[in-house]
PALOGU-928918 format. One line per 5 residues: number of its first residue (from 1); their letters; for each residue x, y, z of C-alpha. Coordinates in nm, 2 decimals. Layout:
! PALOGU-928918
NUM = A = X:Y:Z ~ ...
This chain:
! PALOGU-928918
1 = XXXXX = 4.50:19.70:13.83 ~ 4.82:19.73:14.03 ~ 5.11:19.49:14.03 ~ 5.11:19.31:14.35 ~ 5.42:19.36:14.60
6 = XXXXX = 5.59:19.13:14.80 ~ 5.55:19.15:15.13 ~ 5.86:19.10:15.35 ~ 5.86:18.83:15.52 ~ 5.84:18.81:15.94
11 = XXXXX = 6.01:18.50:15.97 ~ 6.37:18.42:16.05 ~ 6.52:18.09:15.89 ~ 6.54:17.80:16.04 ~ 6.94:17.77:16.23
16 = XXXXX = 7.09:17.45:16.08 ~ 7.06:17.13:16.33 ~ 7.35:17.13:16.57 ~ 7.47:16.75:16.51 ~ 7.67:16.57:16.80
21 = XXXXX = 8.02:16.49:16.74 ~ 8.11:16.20:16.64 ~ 8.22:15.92:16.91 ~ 8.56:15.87:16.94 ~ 8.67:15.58:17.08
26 = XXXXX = 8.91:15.54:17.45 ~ 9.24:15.43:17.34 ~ 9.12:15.12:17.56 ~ 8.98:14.97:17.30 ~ 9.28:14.99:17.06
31 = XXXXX = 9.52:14.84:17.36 ~ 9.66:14.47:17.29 ~ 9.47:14.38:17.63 ~ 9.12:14.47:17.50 ~ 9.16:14.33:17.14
36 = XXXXX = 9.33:13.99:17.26 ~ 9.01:13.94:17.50 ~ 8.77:13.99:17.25 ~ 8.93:13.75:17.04 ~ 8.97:13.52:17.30
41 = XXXXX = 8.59:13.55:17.34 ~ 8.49:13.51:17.06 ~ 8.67:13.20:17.02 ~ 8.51:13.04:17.30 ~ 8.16:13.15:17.27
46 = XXXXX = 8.13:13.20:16.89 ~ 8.13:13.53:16.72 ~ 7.74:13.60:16.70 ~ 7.53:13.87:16.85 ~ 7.41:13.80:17.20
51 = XXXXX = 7.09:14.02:17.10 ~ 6.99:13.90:16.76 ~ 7.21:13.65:16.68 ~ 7.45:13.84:16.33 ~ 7.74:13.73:16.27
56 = XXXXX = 7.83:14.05:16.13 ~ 8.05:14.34:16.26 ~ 8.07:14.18:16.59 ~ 8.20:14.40:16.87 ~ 8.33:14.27:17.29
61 = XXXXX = 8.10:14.53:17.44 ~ 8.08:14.61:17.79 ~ 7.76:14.48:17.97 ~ 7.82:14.72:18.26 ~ 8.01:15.05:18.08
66 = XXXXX = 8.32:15.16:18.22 ~ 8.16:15.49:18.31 ~ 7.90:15.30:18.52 ~ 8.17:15.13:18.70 ~ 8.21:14.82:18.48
71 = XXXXX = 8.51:14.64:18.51 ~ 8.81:14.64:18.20 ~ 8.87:14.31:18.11 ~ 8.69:14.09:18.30 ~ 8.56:13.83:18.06
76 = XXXXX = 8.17:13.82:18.23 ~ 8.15:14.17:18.18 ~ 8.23:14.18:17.81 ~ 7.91:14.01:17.55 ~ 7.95:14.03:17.16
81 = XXXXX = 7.73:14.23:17.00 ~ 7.67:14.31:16.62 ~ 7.75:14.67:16.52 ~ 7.36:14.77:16.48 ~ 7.29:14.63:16.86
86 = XXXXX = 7.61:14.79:16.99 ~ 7.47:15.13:16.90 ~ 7.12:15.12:17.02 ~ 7.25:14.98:17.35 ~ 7.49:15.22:17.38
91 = XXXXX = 7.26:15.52:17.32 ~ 6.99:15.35:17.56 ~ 7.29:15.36:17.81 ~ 7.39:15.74:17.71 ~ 7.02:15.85:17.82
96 = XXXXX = 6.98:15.68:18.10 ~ 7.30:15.87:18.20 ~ 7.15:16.18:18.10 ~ 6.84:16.12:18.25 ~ 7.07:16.02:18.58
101 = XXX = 7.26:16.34:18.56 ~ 6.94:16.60:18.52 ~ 6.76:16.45:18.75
């Protein structure tokens, strides 16, 4: 019997994922202004998660973004949120742009 050959294959490899680069923060967010009014906040209402109630990693996070118009640093547009809420509300946010923009 003969040896069996292998038969070249068709198929082209898979192309690596393209991953999204990493978020970099405004320099907003490092000024004085922002990081005083955060603390400021959460001295008054308590550093805890608005969304699940952590206490961990808590961020000031805009309620209405700055790209949407929010304002800077006015205190009833800034909530706390933990670090794990923070992201999923900002990706909802990101889509809803997206979805905003291709539409």
């Amino acid at each position: 019997m003969g040896r069996l050959r292998q038969i070249p294959s068709r198929l082209k490899p898979v192309p690596p994922k393209v991953k999204p680069l990493p978020k970099v923060a405004d320099s907003f967010y490092h000024s004085p202004e922002w990081r005083d009014l955060v603390r400021d906040i959460k001295r008054e209402r308590g550093a805890f998660c608005v969304t699940c109630g952590s206490g961990k990693r808590i961020v000031g996070d805009h309620i209405v973004e700055l790209k949407d118009g929010g304002a800077k640093l006015d205190q009833n547009n800034v909530q706390l949120l933990c670090h794990v809420c923070h992201q999923r509300k900002t990706a909802r946010e990101r889509a809803k742009r997206a979805v905003g923009q291709a539409g």
